[in-house]
C-alpha positions as CSV (number, residue, x, y, z in Angstrom):
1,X,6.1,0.3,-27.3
2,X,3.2,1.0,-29.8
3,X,0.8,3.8,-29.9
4,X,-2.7,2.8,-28.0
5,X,-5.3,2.9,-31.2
6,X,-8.3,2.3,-31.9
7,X,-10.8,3.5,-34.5
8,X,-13.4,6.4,-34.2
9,X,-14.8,6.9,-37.6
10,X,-14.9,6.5,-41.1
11,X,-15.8,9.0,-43.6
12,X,-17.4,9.5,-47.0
13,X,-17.6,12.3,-49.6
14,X,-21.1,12.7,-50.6
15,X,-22.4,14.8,-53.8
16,X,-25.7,14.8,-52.3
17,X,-26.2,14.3,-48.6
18,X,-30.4,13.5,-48.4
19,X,-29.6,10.8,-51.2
20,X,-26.9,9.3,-48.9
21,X,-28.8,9.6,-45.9
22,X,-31.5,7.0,-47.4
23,X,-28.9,5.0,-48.2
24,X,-27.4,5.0,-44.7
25,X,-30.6,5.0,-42.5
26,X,-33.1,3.2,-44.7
27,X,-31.0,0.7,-46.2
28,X,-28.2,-0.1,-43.4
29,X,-30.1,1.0,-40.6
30,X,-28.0,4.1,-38.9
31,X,-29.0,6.3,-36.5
32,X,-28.0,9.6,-36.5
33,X,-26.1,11.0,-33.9
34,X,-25.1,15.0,-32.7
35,X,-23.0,16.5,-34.9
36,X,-21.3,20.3,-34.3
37,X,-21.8,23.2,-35.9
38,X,-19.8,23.2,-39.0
39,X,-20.9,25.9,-40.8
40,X,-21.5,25.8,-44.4
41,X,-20.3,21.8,-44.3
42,X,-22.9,20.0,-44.5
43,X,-23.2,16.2,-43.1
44,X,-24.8,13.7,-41.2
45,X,-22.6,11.7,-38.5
46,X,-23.8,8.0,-37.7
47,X,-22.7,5.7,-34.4
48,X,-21.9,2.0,-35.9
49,X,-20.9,0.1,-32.9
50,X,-17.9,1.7,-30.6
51,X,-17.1,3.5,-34.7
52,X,-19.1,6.6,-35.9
53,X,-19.6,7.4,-39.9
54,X,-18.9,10.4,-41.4
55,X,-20.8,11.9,-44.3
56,X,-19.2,15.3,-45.8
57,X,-21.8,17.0,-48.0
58,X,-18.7,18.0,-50.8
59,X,-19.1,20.8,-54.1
60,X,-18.9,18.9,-57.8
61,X,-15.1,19.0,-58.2
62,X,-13.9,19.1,-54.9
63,X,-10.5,16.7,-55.2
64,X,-11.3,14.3,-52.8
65,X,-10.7,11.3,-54.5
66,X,-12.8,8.3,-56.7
67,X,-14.2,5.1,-56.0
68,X,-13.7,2.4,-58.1
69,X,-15.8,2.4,-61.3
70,X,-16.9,-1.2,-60.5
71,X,-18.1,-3.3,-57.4
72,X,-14.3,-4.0,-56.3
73,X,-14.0,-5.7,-53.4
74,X,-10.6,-5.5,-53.6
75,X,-10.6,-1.8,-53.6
76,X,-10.8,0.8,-50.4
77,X,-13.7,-0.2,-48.7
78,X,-15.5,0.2,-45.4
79,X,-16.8,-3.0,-43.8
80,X,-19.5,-3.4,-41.1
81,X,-20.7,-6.5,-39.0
82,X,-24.3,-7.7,-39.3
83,X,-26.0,-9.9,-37.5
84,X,-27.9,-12.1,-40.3
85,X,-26.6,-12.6,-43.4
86,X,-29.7,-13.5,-45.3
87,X,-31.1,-10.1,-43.4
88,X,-28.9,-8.2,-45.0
89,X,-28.9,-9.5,-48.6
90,X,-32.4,-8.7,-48.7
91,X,-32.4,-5.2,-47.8
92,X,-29.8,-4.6,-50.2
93,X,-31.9,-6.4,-52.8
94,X,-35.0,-5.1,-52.0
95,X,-33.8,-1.6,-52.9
96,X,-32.5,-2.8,-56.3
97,X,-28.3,-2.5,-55.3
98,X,-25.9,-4.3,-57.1
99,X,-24.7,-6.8,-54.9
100,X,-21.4,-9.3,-54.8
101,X,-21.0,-12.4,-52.6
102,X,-18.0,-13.9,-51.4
103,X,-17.9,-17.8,-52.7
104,X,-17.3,-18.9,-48.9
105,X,-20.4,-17.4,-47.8
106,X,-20.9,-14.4,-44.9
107,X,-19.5,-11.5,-46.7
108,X,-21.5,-9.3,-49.3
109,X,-20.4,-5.8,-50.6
110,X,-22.3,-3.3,-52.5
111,X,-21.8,0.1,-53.2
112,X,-23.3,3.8,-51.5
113,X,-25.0,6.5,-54.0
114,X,-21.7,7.8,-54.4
115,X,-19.9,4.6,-55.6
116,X,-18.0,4.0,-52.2
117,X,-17.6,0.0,-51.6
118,X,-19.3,-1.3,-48.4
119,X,-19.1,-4.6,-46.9
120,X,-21.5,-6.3,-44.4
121,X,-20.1,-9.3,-42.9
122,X,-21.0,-11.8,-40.3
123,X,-19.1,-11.9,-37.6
124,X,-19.0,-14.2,-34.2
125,X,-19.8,-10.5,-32.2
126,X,-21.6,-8.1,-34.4
């Protein structure tokens, strides 16, 4: 018998949390939700559907890993289900983000200040 899963949240290493956060509120659309006391850590937590986001405010240096240098779609990415395609694209565009669309239509990634690959895709439930 399996373990009972499901996912809670995603999160990102930030170098600068108020840049993220217009990314993430003005440009996807997140609300901001109650988030503890962590003390000097500094973040923002987001609900997205039955998932929360994670934003970790981290020092220059701290070893938490790299993104990929390019828009990779192929690379670790976080994905998240919108509504209306053509919607989406143009927020992304109007705030001058590189953008990469799948040839079969529906899918479109772009990358967060910090070079973290995101995906909005259309989905039948969204």
């Amino acid at each position: 018998m399996g373990l009972s899963i499901s996912a809670h949240h995603m999160s990102f290493p930030v170098r600068d949390l108020e840049r993220s956060r217009a990314f993430y509120e003005g440009v996807l659309g997140l609300e901001p939700i109650p988030r503890p006391d962590m003390g000097p850590v500094r973040g923002v937590w987001y609900r997205a559907g039955p998932c929360e986001v994670h934003l970790i405010e981290v020092p220059e240096g701290a070893p938490v890993g790299e993104p990929p240098p390019v828009l990779n779609p192929m690379g670790r990415h976080a994905a998240f289900a919108v509504a209306d395609y053509e919607e989406a694209k143009a927020a992304l565009l109007a705030h001058d983000l590189e953008i990469l669309e799948s040839p079969r239509g529906g899918q479109i990634w772009t990358r967060d200040p910090d070079g973290h690959v995101i995906e909005l895709i259309v989905t039948a439930t969204p």
